[in-house]
LOTIKOL-158138 format. One record per atom (N, C-alpha, C, O, CB): atom name; x negated, y negated, z negated; residue in one letter; residue number from 0. Coordinates in pm, 1 decimal, padded with zeros to 6 digits. Atoms other than C-alpha are relative to their C-alpha. Glycine has a CB too. Example, Ala and Ser with C-alpha at 12.3 -4.5 7.8 and 13.67 -1.06 7.14 Angstrom:
<recs>
> name|X|Y|Z|resn|resi
> N|-00089.0|00119.0|00000.0|a|0
> CA|-01230.0|00450.0|-00780.0|a|0
> C|-00090.0|-00120.0|00000.0|a|0
> O|-00193.6|-00118.1|-00066.5|a|0
> CB|00099.2|-00002.7|-00124.6|a|0
> N|00082.0|00119.0|00006.0|s|1
> CA|-01367.0|00106.0|-00714.0|s|1
> C|00077.0|-00109.0|-00073.0|s|1
> O|00026.1|-00219.8|-00089.9|s|1
> CB|-00041.4|-00046.2|00141.5|s|1
</recs>
This chain:
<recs>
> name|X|Y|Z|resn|resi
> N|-00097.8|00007.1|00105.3|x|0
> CA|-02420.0|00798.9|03387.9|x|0
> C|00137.5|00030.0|00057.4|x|0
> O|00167.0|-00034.4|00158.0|x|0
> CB|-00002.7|-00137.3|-00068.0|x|0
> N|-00104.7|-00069.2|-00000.1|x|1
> CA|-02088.1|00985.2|03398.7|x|1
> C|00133.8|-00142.5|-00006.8|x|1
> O|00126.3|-00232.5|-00090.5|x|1
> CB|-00015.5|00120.7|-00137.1|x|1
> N|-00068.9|00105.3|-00004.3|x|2
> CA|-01776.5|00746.1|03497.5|x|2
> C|00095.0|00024.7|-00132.2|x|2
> O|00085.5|00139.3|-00176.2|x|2
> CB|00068.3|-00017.6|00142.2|x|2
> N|-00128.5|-00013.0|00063.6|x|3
> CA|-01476.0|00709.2|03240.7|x|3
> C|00089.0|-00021.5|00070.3|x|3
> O|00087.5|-00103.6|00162.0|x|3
> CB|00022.1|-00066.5|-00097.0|x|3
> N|-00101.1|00050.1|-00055.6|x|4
> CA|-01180.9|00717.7|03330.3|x|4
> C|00093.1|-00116.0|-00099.8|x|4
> O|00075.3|-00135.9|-00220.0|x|4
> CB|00073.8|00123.2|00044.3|x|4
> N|-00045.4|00125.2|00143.9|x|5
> CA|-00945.9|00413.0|03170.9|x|5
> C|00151.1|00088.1|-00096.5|x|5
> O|00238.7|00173.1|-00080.4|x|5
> CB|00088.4|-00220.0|00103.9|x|5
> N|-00102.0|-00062.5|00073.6|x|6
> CA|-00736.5|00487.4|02920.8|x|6
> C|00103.5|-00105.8|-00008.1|x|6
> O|00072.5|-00224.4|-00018.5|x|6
> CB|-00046.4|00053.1|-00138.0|x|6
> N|-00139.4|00111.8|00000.9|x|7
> CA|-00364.9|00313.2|02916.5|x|7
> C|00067.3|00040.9|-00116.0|x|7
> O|00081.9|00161.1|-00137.7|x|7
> CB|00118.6|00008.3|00139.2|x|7
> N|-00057.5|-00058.0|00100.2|x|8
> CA|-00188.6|00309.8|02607.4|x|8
> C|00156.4|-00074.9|00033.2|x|8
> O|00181.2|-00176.9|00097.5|x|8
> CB|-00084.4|-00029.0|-00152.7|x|8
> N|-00169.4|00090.4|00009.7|x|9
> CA|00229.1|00240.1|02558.8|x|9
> C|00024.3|-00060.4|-00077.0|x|9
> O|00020.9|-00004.0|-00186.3|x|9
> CB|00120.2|00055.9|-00010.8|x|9
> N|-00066.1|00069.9|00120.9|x|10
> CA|00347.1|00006.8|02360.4|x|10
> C|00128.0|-00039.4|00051.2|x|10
> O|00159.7|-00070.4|00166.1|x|10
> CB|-00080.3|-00128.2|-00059.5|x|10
> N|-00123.7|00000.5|-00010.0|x|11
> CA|00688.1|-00024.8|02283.7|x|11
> C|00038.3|-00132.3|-00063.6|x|11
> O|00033.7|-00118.6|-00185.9|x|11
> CB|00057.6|00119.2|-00055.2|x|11
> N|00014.6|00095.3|00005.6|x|12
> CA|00744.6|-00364.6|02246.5|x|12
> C|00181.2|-00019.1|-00087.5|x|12
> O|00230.6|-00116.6|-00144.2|x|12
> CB|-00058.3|-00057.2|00146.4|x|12
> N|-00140.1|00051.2|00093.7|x|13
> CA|01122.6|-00291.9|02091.0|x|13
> C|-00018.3|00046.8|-00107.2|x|13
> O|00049.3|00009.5|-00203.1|x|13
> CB|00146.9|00043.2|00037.6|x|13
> N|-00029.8|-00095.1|00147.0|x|14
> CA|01044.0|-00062.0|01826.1|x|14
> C|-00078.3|-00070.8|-00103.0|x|14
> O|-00196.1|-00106.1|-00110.1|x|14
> CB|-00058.4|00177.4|00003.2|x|14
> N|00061.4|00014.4|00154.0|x|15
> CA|01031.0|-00159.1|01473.2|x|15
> C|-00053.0|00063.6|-00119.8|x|15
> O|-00046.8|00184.1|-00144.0|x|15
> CB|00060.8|-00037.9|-00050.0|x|15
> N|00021.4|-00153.9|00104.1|x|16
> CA|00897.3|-00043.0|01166.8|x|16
> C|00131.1|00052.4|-00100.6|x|16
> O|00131.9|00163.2|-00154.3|x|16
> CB|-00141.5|-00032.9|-00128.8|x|16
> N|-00111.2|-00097.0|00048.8|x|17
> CA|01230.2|00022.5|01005.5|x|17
> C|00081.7|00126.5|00107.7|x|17
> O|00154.4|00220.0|00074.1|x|17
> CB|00115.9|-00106.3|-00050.1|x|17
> N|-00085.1|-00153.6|-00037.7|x|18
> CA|01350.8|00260.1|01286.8|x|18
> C|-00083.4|00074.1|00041.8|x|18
> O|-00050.5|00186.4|00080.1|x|18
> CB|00114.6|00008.2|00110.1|x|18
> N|00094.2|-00162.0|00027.7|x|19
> CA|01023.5|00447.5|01305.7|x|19
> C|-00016.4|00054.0|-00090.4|x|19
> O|-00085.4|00155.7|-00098.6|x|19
> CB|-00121.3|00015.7|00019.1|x|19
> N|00032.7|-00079.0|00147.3|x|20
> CA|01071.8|00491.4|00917.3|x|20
> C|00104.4|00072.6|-00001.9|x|20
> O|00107.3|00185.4|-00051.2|x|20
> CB|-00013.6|-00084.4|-00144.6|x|20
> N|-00112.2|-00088.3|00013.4|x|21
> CA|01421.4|00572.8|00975.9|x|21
> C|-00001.1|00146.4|00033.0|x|21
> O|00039.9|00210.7|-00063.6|x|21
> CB|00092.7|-00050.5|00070.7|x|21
> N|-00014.3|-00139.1|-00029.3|x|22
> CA|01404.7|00927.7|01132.6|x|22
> C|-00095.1|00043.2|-00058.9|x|22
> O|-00106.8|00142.0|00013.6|x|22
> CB|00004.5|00044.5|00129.2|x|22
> N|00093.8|-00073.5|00080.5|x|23
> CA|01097.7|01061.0|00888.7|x|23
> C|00107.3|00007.5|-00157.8|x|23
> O|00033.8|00069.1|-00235.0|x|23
> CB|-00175.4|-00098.8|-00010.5|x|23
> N|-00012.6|-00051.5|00098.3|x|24
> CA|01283.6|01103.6|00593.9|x|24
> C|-00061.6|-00056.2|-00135.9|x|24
> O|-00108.6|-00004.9|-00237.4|x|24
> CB|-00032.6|00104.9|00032.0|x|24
> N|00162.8|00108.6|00076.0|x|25
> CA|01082.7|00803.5|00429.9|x|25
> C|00057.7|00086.0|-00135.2|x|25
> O|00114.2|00189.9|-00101.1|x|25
> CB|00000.0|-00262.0|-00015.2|x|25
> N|00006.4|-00004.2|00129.0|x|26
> CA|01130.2|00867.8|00004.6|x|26
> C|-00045.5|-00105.2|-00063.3|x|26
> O|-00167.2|-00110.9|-00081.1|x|26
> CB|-00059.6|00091.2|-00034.0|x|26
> N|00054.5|00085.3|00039.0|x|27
> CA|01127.6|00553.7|-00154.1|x|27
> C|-00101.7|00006.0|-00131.7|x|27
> O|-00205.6|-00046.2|-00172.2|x|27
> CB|00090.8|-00070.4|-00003.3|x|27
> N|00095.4|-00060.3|00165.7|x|28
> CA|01040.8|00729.1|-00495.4|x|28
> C|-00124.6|00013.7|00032.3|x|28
> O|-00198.7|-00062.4|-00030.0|x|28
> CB|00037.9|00165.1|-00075.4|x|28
> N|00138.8|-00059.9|-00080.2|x|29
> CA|00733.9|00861.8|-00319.0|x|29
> C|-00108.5|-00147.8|-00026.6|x|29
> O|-00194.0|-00171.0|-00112.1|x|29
> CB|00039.7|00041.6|00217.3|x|29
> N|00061.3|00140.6|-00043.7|x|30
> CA|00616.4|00492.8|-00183.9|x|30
> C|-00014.3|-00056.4|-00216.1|x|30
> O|-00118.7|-00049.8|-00281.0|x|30
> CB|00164.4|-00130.2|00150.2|x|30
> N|00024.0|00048.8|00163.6|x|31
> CA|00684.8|00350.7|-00606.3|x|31
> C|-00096.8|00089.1|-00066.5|x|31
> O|-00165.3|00043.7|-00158.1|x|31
> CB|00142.6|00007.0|-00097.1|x|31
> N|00074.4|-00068.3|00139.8|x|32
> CA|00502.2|00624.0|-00777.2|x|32
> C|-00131.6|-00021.3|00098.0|x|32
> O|-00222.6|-00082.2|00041.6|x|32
> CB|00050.5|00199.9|-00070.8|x|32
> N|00165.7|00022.6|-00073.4|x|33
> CA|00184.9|00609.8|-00502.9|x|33
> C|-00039.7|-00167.3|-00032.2|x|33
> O|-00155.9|-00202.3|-00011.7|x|33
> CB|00003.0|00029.5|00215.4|x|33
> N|00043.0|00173.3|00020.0|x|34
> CA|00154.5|00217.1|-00581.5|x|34
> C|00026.5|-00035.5|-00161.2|x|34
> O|00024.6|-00151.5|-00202.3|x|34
> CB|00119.9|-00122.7|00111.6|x|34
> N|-00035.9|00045.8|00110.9|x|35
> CA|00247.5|00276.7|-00957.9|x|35
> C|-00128.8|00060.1|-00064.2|x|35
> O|-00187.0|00011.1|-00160.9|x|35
> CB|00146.0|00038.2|-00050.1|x|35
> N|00086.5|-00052.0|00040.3|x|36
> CA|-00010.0|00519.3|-00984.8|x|36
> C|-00141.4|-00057.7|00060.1|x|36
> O|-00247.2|-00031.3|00003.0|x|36
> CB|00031.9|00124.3|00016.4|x|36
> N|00129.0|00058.2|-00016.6|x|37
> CA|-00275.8|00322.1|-00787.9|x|37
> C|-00017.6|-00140.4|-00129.0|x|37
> O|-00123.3|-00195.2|-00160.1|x|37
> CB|-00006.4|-00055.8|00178.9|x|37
> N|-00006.6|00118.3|00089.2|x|38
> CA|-00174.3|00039.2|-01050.8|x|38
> C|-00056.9|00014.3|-00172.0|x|38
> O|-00110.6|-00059.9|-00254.2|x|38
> CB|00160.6|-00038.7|00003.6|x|38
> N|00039.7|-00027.3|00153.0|x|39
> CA|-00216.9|00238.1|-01369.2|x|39
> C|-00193.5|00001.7|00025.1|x|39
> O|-00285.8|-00007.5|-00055.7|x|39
> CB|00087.6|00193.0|-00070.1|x|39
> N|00214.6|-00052.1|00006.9|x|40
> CA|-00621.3|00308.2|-01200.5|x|40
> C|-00042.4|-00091.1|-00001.9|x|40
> O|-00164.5|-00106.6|-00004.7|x|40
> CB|-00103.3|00078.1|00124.0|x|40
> N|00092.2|00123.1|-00020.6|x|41
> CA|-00652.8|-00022.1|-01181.0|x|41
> C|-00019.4|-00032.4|-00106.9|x|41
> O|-00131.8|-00062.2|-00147.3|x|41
> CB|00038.7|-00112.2|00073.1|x|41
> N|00013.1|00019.5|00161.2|x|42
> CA|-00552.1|-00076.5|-01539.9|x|42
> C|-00108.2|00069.1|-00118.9|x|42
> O|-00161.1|00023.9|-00220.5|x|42
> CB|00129.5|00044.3|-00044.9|x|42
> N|00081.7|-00074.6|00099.6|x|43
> CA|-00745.1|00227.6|-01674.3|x|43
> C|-00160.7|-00058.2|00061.3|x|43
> O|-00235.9|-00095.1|-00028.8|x|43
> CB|00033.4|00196.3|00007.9|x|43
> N|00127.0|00100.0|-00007.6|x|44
> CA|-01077.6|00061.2|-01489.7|x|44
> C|-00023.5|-00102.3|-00038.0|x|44
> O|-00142.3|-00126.2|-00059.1|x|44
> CB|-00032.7|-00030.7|00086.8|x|44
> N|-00005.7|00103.4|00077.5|x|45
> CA|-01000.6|-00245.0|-01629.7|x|45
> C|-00078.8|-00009.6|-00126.8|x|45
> O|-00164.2|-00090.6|-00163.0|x|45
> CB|00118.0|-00013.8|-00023.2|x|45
> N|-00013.2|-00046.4|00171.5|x|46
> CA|-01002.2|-00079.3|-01998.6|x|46
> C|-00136.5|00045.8|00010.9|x|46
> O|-00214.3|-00010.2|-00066.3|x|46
> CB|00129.9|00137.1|-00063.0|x|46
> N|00118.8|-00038.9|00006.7|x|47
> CA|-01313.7|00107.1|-01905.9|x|47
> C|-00104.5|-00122.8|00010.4|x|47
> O|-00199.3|-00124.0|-00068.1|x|47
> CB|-00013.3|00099.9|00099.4|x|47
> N|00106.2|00095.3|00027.7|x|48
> CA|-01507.1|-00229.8|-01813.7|x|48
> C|00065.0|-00064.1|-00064.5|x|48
> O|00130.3|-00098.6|00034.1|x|48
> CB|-00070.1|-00069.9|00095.0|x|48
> N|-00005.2|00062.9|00090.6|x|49
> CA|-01375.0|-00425.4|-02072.2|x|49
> C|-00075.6|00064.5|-00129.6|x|49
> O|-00096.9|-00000.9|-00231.8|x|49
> CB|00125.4|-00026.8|-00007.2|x|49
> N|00002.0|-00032.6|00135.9|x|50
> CA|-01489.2|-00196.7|-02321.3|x|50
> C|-00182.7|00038.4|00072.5|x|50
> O|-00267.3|00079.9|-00006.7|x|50
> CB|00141.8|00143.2|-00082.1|x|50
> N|00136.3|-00014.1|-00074.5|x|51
> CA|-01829.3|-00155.8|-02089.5|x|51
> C|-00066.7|-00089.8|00002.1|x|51
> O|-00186.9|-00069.2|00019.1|x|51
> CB|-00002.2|00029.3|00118.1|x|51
> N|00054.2|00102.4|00023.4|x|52
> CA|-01902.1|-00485.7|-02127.1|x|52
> C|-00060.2|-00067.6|00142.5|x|52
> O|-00162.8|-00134.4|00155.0|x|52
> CB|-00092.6|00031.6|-00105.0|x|52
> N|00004.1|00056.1|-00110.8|x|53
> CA|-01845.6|-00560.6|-01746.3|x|53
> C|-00020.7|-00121.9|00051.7|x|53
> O|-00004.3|-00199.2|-00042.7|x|53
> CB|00070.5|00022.0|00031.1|x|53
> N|00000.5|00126.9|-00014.4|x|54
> CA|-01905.9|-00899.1|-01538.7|x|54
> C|00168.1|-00015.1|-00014.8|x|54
> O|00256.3|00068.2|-00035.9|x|54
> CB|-00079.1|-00049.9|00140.4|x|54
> N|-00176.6|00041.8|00013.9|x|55
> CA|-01559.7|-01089.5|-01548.0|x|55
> C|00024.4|00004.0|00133.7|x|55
> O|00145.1|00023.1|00149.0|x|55
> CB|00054.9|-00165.5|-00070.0|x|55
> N|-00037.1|00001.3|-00141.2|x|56
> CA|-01542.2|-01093.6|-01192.1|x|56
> C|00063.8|00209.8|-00006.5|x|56
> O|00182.8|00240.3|-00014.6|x|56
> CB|-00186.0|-00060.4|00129.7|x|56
> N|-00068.9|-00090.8|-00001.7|x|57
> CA|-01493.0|-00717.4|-01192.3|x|57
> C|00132.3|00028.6|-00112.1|x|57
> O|00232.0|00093.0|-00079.4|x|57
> CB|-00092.1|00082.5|00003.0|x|57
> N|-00153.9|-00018.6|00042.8|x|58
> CA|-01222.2|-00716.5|-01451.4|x|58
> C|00068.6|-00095.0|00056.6|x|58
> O|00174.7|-00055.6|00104.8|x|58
> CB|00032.8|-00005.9|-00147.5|x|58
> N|-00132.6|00044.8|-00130.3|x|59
> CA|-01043.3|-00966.6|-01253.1|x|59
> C|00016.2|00070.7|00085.1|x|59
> O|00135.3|00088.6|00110.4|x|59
> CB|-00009.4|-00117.2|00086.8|x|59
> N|-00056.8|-00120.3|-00105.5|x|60
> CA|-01053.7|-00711.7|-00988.9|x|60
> C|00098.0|00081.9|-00024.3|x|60
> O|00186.2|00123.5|00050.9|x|60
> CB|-00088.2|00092.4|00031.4|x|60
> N|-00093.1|-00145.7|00036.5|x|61
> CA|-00893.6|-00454.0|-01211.8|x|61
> C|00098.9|-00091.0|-00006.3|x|61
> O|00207.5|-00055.6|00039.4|x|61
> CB|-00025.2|00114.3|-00150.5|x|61
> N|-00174.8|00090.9|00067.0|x|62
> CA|-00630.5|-00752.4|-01333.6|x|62
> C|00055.5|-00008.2|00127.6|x|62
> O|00169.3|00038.5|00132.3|x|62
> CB|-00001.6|-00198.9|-00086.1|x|62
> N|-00092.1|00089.6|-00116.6|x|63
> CA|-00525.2|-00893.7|-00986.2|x|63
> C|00039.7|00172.0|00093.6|x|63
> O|00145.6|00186.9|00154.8|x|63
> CB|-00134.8|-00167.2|00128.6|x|63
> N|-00048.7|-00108.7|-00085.5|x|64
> CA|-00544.7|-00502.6|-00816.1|x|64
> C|00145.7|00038.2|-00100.5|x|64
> O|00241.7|00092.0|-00045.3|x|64
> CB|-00133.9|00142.2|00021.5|x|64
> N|-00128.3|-00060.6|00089.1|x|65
> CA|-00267.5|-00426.9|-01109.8|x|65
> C|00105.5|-00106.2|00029.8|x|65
> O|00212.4|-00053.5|00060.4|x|65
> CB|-00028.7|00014.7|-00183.3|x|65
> N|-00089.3|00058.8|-00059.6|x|66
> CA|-00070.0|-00712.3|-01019.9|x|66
> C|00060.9|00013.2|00099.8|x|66
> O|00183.1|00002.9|00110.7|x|66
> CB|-00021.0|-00071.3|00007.6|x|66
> N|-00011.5|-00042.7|-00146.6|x|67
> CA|-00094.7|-00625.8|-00666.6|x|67
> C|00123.7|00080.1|-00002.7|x|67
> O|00239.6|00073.6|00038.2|x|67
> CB|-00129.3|00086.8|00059.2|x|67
> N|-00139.3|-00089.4|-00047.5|x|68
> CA|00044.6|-00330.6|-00728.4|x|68
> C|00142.7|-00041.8|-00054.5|x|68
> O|00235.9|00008.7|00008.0|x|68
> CB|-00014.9|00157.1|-00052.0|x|68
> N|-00108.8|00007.2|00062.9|x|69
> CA|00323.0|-00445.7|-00929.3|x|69
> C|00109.9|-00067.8|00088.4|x|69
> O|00232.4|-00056.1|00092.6|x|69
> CB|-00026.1|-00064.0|-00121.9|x|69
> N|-00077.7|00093.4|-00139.1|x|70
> CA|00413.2|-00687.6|-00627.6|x|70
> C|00057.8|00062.0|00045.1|x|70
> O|00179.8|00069.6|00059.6|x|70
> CB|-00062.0|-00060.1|00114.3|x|70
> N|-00046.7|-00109.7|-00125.6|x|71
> CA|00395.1|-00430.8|-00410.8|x|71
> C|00107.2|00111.7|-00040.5|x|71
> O|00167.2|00167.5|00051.3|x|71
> CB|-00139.0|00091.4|00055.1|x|71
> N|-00092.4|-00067.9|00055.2|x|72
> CA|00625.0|-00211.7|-00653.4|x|72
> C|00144.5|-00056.8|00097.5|x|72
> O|00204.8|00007.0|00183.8|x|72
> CB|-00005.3|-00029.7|-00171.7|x|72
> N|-00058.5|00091.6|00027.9|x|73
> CA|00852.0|-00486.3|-00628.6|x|73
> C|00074.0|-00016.7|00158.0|x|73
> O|00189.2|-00007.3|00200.3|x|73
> CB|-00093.7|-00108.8|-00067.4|x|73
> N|-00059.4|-00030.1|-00141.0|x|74
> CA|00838.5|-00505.6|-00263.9|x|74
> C|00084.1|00040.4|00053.3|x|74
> O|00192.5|00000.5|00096.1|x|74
> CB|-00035.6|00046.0|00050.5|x|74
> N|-00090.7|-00147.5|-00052.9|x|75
> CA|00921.8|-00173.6|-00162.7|x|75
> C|00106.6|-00002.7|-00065.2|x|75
> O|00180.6|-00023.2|00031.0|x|75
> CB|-00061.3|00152.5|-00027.6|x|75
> N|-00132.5|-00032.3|00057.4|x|76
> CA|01215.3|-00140.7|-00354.0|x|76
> C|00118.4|-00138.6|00102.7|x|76
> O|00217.7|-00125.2|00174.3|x|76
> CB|-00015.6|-00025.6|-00217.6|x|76
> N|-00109.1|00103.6|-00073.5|x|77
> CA|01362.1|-00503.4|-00223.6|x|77
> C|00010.6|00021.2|00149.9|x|77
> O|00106.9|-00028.0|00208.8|x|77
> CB|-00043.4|-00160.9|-00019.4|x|77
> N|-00000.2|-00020.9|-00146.9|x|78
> CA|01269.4|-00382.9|00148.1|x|78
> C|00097.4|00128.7|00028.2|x|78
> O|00161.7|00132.8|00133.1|x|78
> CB|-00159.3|00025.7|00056.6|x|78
> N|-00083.3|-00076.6|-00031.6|x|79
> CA|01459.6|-00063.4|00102.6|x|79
> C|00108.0|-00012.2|-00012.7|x|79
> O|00187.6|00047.9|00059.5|x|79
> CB|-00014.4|00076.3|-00029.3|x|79
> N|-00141.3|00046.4|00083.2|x|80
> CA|01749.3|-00210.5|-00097.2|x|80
> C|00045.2|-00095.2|00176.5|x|80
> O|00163.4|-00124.2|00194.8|x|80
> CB|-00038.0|-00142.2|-00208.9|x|80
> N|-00064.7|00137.3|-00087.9|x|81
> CA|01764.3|-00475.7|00265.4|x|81
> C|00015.5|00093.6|00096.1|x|81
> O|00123.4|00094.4|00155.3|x|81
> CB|-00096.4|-00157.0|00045.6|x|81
> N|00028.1|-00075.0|-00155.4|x|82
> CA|01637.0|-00197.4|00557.7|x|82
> C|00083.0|00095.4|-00020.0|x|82
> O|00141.5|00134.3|00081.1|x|82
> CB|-00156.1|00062.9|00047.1|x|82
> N|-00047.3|-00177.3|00036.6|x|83
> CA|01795.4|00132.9|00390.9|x|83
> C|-00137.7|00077.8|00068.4|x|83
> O|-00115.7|00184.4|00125.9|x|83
> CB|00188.5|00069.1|00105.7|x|83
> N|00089.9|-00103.3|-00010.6|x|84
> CA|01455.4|00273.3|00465.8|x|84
> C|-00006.3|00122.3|-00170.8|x|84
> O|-00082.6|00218.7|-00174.9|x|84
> CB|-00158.0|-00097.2|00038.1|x|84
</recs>
């Protein structure tokens, strides 16, 4: 059997995630509509098993993933409004 050699990885033990978002050019719009639009799929699956005559456990899925996102809307906006990402 063939040796490996080891692999070493860097970690940068100063860097954060606001100044590795800083130099990309983040788009907060971007981040809201990708979590607004995973929110509406949660809603339109919802609608589909409600009207499918789903267990309730999966429409709680669809309810609490639509909340989620709404959190997470909610989030992002207050993290960029604090970081300026």
């Amino acid at each position: 059997m063939a040796k490996r050699a080891p692999v070493s990885v860097l970690i940068d033990l100063n860097a954060h995630y606001s100044s590795l978002m800083a130099g990309r050019n983040s788009n907060i719009k971007s981040v809201v509509t990708l979590i607004a639009i995973g929110s509406i799929c949660w809603l339109a699956a919802g609608v589909v098993a409600i009207a499918a005559g789903a267990q309730s456990k999966i429409i709680w899925t669809c309810v609490l993933g639509a909340v989620l996102g709404a959190i997470g809307i909610r989030y992002s906006i207050r993290r960029s409004r604090r970081t300026g990402i």
